[in-house]
N, CA and C atoms as an extended XYZ file, in Angstrom:
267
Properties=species:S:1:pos:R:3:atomname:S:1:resname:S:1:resid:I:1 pbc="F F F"
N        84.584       89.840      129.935 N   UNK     1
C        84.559       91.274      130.137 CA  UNK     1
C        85.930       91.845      129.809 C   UNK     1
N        86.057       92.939      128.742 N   UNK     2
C        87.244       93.764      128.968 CA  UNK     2
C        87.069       94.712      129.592 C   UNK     2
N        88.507       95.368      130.142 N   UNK     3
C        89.221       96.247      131.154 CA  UNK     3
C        89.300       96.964      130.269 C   UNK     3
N        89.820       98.598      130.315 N   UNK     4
C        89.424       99.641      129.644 CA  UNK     4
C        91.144       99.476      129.442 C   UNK     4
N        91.684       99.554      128.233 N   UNK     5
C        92.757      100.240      127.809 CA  UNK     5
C        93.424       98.559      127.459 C   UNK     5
N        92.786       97.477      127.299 N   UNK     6
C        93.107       96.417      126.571 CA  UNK     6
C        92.703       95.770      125.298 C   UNK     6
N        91.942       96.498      124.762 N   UNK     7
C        91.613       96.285      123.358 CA  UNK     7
C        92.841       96.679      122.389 C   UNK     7
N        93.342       95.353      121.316 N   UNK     8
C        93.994       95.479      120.063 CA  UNK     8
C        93.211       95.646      119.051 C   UNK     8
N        94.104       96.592      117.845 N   UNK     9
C        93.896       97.080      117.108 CA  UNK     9
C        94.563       96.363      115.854 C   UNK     9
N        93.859       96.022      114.854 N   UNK    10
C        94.392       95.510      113.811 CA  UNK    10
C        95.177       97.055      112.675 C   UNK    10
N        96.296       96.900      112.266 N   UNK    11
C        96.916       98.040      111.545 CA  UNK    11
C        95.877       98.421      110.850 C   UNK    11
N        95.051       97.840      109.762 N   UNK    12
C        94.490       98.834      108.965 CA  UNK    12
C        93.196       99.709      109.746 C   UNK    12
N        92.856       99.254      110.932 N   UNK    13
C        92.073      100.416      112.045 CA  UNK    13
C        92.894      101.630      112.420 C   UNK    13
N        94.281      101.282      112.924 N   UNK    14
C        94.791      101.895      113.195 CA  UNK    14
C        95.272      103.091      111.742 C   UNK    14
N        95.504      102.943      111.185 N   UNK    15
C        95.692      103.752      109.772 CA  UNK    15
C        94.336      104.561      109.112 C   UNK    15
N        93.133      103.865      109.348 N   UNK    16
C        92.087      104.757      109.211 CA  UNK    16
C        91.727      105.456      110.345 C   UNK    16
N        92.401      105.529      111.781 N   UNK    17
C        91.985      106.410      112.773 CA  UNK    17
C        92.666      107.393      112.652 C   UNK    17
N        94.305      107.213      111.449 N   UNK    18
C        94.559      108.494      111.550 CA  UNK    18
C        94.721      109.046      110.180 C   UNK    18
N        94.119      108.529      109.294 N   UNK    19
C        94.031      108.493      108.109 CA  UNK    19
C        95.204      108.514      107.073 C   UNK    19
N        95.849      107.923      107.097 N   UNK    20
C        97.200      107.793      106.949 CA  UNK    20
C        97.373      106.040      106.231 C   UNK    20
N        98.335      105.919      105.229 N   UNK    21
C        98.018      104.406      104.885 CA  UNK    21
C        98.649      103.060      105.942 C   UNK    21
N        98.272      101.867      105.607 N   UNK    22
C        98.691      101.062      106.239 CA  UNK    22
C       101.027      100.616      106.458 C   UNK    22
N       101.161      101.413      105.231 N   UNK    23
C       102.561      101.306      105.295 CA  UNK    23
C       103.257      102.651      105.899 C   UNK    23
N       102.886      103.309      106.589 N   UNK    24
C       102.531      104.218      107.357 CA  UNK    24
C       102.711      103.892      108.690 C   UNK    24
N       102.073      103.419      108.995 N   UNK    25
C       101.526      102.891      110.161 CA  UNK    25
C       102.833      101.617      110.688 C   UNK    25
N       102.914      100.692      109.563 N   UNK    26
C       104.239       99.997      109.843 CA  UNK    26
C       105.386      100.140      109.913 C   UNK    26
N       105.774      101.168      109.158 N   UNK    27
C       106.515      102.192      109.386 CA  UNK    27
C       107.296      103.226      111.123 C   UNK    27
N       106.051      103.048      111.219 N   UNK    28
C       106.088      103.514      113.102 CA  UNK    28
C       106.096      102.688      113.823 C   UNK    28
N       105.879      101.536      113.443 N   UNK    29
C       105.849      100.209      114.233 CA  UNK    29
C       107.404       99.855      113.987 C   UNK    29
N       107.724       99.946      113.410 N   UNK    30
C       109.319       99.180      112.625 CA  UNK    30
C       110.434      100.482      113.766 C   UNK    30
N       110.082      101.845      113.614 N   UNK    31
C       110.962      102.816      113.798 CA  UNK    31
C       110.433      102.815      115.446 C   UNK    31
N       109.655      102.004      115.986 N   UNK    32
C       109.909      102.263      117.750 CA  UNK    32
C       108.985      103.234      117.817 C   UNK    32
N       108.249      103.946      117.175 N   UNK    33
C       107.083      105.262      117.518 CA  UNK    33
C       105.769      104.046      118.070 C   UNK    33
N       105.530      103.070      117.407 N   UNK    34
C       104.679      102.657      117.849 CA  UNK    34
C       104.579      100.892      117.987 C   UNK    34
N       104.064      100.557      119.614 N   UNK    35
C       104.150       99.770      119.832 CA  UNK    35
C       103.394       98.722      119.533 C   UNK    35
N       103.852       97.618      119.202 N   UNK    36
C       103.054       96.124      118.707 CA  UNK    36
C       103.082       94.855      118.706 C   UNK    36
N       102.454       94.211      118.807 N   UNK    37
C       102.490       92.941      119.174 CA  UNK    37
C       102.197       92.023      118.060 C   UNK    37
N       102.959       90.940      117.701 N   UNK    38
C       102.005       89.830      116.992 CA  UNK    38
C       101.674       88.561      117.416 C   UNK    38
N       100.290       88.226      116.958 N   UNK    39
C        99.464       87.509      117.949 CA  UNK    39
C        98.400       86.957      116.573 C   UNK    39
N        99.314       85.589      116.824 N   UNK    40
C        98.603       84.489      116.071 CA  UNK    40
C        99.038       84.614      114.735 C   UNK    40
N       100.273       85.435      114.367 N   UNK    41
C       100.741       85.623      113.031 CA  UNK    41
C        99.769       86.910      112.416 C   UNK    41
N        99.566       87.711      113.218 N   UNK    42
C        98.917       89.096      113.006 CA  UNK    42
C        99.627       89.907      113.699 C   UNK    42
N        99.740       91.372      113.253 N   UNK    43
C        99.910       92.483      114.207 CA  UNK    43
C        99.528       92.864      114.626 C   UNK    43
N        99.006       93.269      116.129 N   UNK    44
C        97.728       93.766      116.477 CA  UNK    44
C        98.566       95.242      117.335 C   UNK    44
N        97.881       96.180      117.535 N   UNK    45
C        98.489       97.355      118.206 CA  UNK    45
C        97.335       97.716      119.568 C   UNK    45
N        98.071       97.690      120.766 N   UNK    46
C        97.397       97.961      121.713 CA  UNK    46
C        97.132       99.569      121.809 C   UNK    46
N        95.514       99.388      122.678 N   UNK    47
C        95.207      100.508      122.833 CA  UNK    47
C        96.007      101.733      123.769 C   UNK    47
N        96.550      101.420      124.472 N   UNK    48
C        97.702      102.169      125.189 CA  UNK    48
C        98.515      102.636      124.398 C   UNK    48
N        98.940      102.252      123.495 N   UNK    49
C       100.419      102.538      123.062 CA  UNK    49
C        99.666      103.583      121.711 C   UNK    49
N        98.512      103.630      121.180 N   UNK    50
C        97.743      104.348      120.729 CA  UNK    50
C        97.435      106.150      121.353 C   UNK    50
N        97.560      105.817      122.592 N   UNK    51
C        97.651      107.110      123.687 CA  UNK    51
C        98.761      107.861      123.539 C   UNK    51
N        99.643      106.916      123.888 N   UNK    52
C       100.881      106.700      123.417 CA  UNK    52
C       101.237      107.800      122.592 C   UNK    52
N       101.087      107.069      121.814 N   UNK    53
C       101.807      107.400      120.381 CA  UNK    53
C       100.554      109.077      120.026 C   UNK    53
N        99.348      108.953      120.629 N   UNK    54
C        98.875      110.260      120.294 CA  UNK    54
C        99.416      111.345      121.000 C   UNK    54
N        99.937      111.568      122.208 N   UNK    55
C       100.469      111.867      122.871 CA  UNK    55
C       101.924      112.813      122.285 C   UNK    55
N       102.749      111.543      121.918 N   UNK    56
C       103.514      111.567      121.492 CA  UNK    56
C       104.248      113.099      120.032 C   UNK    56
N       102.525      112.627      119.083 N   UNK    57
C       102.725      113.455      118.035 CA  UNK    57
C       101.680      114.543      118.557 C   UNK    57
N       101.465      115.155      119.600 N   UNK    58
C       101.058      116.193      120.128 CA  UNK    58
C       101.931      117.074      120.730 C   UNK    58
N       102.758      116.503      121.358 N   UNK    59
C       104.609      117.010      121.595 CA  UNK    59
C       105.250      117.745      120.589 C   UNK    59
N       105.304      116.730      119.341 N   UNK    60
C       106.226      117.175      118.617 CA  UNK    60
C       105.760      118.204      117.785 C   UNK    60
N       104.333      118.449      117.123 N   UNK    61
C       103.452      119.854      117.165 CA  UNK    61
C       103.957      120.555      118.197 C   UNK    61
N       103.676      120.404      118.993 N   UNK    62
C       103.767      121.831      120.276 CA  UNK    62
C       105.600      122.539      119.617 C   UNK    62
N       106.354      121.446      119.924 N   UNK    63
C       107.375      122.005      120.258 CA  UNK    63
C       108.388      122.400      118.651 C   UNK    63
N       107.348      121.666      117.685 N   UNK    64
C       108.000      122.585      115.802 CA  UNK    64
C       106.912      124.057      116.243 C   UNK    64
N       105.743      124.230      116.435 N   UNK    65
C       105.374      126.057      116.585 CA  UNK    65
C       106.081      126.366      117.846 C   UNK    65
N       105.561      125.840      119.042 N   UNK    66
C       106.349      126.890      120.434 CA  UNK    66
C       107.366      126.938      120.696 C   UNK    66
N       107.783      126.080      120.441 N   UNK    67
C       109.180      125.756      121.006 CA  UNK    67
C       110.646      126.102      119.759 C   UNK    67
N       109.897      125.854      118.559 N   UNK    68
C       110.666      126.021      117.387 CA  UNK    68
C       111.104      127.746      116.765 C   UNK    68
N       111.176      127.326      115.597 N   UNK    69
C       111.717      128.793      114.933 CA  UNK    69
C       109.715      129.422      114.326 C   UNK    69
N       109.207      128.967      114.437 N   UNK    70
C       107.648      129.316      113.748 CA  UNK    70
C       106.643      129.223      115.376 C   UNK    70
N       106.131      130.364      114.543 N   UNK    71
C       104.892      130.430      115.881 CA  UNK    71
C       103.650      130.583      115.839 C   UNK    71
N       102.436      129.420      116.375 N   UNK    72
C       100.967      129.509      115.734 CA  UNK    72
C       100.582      130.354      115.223 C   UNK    72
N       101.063      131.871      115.674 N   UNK    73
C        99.670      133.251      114.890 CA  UNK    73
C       100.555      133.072      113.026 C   UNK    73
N       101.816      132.785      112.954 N   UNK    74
C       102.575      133.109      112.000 CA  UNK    74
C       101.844      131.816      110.469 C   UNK    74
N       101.880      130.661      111.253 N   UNK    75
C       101.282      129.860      110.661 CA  UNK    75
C       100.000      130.041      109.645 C   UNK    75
N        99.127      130.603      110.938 N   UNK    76
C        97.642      130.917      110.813 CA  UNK    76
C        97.586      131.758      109.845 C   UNK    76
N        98.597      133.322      109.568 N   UNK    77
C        98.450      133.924      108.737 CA  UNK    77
C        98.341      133.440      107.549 C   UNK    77
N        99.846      132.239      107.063 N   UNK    78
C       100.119      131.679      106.492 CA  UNK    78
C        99.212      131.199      105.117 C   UNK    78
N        98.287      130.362      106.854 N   UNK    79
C        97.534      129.689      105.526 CA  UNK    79
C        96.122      130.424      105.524 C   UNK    79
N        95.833      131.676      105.583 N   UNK    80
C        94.583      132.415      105.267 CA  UNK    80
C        95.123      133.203      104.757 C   UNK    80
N        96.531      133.517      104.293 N   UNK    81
C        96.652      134.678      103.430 CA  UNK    81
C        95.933      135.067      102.017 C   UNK    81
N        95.608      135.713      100.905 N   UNK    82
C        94.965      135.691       99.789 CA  UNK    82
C        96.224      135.668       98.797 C   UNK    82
N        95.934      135.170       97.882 N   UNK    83
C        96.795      135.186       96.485 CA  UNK    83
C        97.849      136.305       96.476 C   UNK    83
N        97.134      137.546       96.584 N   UNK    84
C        97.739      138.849       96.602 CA  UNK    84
C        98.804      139.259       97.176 C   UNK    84
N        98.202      138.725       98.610 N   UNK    85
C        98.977      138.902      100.113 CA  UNK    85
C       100.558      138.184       99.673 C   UNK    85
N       100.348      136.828       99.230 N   UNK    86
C       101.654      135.947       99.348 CA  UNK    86
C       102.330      136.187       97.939 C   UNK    86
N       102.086      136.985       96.916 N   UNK    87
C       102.299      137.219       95.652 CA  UNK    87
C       103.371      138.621       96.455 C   UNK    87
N       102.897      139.461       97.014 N   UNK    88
C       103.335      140.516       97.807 CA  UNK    88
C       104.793      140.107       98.693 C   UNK    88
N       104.888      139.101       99.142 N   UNK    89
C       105.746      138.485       99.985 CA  UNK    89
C       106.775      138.636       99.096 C   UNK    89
């Protein structure tokens, strides 16, 4: 039986959950964003550190619009403006 929040993740799962490539993914593993283990001469990435790390890049969103120099409605305009609109700019 597994316990909820102990399942590993092999990198290339982890890279299609966030669609992003596998050197990507090692990448965050190498730079400390994301935590990993190897096990049996594999990398496997626990499901925690998956929370983790979602967590993580939910922060750093919040705080480049709220917290930063840009702010969601400004964005939003951004990217629904028409040809015209940003030709106008």
């Amino acid at each position: 039986m597994q316990n909820e929040g102990t399942r590993f993740f092999r990198v290339k799962a982890v890279a299609e959950r966030y669609d992003v490539s596998v050197h990507t993914i090692y990448r965050a593993i190498k730079a400390g964003q994301l935590d990993a283990y190897k096990i049996g001469g594999a990398i496997r990435v626990p499901e925690q550190s998956l929370r983790v790390f979602d967590e993580a890049c939910a922060e750093a969103g919040f705080q480049a619009f709220v917290v930063g120099d840009e702010q969601p409605e400004a964005a939003d305009r951004a990217e629904n403006a028409t040809a015209e609109e940003v030709a106008a700019r």
